[in-house]
MARMIRO-190857 format. One record per residue: residue number from 0; residue in three letters; chain; x, y, z negated of N, C-alpha, C, CB in turn. Coordinates in Angstrom, 1 decimal, decimal comma. Glycine has a CB too. Layout:
N
<NUM; "ala"; "A"; <X; Y; Z>; <X; Y; Z>; <X; Y; Z>; <X; Y; Z>> ...
***
This chain:
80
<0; "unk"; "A"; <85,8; 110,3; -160,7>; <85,5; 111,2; -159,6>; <86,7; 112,0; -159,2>; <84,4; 112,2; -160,1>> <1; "unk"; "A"; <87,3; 112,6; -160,0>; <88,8; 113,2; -159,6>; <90,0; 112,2; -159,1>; <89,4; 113,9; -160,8>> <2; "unk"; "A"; <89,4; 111,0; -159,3>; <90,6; 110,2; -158,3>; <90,0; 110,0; -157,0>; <91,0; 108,6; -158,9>> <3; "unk"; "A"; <89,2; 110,3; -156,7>; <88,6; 110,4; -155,4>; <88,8; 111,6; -154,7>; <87,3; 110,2; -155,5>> <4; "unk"; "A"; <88,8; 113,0; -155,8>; <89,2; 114,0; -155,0>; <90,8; 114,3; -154,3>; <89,0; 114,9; -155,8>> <5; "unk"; "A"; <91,5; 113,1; -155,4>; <93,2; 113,3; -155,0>; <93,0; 112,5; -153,9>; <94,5; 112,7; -156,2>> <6; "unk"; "A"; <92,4; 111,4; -154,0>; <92,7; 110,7; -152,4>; <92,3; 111,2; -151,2>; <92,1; 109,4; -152,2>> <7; "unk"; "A"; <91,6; 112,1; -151,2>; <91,0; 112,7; -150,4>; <91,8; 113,6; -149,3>; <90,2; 113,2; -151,1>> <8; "unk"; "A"; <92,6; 114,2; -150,1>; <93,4; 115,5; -149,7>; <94,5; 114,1; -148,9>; <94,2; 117,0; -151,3>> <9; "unk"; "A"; <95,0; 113,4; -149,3>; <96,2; 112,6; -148,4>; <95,5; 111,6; -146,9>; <96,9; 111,3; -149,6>> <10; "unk"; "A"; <94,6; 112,3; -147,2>; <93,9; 111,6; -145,4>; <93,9; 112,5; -144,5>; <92,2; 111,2; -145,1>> <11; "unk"; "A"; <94,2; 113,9; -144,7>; <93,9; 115,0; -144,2>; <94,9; 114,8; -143,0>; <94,0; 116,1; -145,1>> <12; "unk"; "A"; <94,4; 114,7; -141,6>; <95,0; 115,0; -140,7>; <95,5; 113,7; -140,3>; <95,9; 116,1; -141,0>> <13; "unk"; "A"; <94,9; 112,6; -140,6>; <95,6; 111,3; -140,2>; <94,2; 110,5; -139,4>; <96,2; 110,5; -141,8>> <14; "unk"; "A"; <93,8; 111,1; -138,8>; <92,5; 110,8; -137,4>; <91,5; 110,4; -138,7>; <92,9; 109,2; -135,9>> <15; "unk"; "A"; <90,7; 109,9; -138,4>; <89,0; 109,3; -138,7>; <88,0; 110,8; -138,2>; <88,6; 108,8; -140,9>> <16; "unk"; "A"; <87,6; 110,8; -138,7>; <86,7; 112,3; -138,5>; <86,5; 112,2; -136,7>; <87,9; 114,1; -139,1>> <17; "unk"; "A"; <85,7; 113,2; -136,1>; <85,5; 112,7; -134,6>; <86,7; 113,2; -133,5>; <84,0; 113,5; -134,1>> <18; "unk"; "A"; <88,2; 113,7; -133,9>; <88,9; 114,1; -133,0>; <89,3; 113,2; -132,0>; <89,9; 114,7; -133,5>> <19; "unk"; "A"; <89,0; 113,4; -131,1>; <89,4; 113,0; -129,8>; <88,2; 111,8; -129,4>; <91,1; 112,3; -129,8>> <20; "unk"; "A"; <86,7; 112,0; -130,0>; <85,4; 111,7; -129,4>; <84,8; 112,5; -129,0>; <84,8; 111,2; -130,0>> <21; "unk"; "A"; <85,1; 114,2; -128,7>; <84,4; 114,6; -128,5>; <84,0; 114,5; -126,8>; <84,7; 115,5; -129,2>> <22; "unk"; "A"; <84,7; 114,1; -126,1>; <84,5; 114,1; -124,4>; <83,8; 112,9; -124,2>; <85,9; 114,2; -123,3>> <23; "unk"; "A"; <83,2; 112,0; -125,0>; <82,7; 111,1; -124,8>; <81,3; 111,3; -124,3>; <82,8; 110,4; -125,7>> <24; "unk"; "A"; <80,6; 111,8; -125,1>; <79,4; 112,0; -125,3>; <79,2; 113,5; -124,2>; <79,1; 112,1; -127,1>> <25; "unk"; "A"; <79,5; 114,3; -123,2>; <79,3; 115,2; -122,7>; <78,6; 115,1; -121,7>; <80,2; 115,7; -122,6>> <26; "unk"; "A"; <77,3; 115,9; -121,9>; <76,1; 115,7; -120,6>; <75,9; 116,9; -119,6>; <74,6; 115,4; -121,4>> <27; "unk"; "A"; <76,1; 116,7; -118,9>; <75,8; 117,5; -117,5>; <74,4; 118,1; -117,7>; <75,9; 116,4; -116,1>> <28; "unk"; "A"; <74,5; 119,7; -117,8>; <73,2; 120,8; -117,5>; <73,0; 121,3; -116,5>; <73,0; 121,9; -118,2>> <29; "unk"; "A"; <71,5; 121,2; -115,8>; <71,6; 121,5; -114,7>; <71,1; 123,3; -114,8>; <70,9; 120,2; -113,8>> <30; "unk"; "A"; <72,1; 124,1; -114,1>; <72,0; 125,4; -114,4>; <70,9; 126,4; -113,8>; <73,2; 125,9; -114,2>> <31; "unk"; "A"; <70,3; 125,4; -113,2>; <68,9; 126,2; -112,5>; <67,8; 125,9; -113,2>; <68,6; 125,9; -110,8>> <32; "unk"; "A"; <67,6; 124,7; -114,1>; <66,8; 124,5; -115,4>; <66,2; 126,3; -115,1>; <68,0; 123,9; -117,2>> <33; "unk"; "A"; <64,9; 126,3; -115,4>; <64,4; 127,9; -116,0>; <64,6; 127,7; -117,3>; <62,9; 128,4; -115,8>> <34; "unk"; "A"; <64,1; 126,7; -117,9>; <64,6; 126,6; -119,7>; <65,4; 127,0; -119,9>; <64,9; 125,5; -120,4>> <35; "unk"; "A"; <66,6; 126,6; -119,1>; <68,4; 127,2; -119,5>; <68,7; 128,5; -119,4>; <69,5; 126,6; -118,4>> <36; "unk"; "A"; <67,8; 128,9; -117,9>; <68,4; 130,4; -117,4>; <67,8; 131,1; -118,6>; <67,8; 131,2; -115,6>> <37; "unk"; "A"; <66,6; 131,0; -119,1>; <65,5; 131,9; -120,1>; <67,0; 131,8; -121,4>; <63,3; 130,9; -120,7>> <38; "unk"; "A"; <67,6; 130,7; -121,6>; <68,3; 130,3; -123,0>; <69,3; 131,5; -122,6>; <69,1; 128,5; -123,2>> <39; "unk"; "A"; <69,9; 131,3; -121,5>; <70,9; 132,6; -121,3>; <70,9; 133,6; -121,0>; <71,5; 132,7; -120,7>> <40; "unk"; "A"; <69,7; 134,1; -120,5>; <69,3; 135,7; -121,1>; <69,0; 136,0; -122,4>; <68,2; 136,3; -120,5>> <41; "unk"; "A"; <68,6; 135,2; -123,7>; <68,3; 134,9; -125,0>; <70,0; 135,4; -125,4>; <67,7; 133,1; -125,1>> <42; "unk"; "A"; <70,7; 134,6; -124,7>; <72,3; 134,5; -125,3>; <72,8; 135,6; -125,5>; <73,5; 133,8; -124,6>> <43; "unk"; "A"; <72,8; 136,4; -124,1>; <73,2; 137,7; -123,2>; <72,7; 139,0; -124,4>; <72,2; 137,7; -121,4>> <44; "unk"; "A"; <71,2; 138,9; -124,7>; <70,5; 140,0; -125,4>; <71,1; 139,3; -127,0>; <68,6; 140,1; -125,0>> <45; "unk"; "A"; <71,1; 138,7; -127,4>; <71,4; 138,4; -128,9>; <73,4; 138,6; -128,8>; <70,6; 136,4; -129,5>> <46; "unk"; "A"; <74,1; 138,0; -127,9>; <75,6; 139,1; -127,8>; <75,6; 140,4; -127,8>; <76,5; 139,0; -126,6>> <47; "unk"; "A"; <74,8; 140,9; -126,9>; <75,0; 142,5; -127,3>; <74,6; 142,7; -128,3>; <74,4; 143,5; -126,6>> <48; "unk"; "A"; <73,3; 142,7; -129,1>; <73,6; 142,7; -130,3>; <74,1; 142,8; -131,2>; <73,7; 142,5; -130,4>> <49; "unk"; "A"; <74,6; 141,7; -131,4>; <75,9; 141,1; -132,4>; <77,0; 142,2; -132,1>; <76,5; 139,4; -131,9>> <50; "unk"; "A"; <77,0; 142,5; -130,7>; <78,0; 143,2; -130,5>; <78,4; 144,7; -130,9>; <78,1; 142,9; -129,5>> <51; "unk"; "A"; <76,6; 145,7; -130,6>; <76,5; 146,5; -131,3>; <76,4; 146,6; -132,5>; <75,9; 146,7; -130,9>> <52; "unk"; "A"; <76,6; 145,7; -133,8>; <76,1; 145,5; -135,2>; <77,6; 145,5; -135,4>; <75,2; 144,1; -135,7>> <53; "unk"; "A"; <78,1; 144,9; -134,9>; <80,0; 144,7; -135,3>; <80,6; 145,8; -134,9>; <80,9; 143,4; -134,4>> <54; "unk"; "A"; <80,2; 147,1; -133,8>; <80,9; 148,3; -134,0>; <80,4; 149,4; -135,2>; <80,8; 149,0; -132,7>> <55; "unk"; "A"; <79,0; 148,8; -135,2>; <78,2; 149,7; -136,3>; <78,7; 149,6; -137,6>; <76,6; 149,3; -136,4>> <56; "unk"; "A"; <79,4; 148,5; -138,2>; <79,9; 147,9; -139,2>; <81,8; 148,2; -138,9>; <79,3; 146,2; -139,2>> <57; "unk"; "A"; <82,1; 148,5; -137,8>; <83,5; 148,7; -138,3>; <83,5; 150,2; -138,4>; <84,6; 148,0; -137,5>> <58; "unk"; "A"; <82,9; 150,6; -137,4>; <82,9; 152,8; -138,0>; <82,4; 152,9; -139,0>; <81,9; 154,0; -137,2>> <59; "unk"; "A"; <81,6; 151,9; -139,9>; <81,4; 152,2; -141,3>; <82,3; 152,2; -142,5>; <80,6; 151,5; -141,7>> <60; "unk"; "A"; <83,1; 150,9; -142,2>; <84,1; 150,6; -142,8>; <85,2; 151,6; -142,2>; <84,2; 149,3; -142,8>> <61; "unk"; "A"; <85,3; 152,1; -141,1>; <86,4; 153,3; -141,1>; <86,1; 154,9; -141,9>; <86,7; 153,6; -139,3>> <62; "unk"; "A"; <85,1; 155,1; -141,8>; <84,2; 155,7; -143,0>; <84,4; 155,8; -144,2>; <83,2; 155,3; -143,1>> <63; "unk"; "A"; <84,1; 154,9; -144,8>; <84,3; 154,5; -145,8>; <86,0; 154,2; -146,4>; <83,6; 153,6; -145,7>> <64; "unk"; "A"; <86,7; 153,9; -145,9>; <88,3; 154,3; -145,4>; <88,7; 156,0; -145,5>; <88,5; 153,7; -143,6>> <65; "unk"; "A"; <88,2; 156,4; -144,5>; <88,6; 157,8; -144,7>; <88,2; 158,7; -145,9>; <88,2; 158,5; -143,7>> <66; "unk"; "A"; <87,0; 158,6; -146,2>; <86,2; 159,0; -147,1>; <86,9; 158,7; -148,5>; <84,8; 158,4; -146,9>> <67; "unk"; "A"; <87,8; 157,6; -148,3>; <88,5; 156,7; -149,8>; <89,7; 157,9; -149,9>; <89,2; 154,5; -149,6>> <68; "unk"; "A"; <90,4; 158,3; -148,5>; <91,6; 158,6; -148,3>; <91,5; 160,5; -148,5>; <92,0; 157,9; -146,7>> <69; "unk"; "A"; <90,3; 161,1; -148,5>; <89,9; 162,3; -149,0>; <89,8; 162,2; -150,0>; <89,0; 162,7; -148,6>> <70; "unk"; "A"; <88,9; 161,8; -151,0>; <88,8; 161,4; -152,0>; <90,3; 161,6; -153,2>; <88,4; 160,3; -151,6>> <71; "unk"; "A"; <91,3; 160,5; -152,8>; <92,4; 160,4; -153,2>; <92,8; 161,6; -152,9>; <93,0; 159,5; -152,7>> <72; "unk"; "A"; <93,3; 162,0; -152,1>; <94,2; 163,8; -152,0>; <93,4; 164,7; -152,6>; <94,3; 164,7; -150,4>> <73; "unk"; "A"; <92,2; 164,4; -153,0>; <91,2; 166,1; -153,4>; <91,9; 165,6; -155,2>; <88,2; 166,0; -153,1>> <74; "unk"; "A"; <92,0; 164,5; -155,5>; <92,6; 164,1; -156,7>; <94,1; 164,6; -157,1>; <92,6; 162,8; -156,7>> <75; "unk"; "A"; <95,0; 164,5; -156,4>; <96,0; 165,1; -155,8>; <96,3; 166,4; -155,7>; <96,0; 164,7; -154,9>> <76; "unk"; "A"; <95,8; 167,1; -155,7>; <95,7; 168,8; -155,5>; <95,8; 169,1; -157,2>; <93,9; 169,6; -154,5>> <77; "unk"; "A"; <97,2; 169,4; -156,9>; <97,2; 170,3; -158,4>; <96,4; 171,4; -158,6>; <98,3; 170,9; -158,7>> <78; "unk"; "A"; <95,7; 171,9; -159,6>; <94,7; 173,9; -159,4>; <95,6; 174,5; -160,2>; <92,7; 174,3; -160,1>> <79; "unk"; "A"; <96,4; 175,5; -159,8>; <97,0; 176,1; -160,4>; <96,7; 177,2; -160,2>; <98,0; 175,9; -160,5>> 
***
């Protein structure tokens, strides 16, 4: 089994896998489909989203940052 893992790594980047199949197979959507339009207001409401969750999550983590950086200096304060 581990001579299989070594051979493995020396293929890397020497084609097989699907690069340069991927324009083969590409099918034309027709964008007035209602299925489609319903899919892309689906898209539209689940990006915002995503998008509101990813600011919610980095002011936490800047939070959590500052809060580390208080912390540290209240340690820091000699009491004399």
């Amino acid at each position: 089994m581990s001579a299989y893992r070594g051979n493995r790594r020396h293929h890397f980047g020497k084609g097989g896998g699907r690069r340069g199949r991927d324009h083969e197979n590409v099918a034309t959507v027709d964008e007035n489909n209602p299925i489609i339009q319903c899919f892309r207001e689906y898209a539209t409401i689940l990006d915002s989203k995503h998008d509101k969750y990813e600011r919610i999550v980095k002011i936490s983590r800047d939070i959590t940052i500052e809060s580390k950086r208080i912390i540290f200096l209240l340690h820091t304060i000699d009491p004399r």
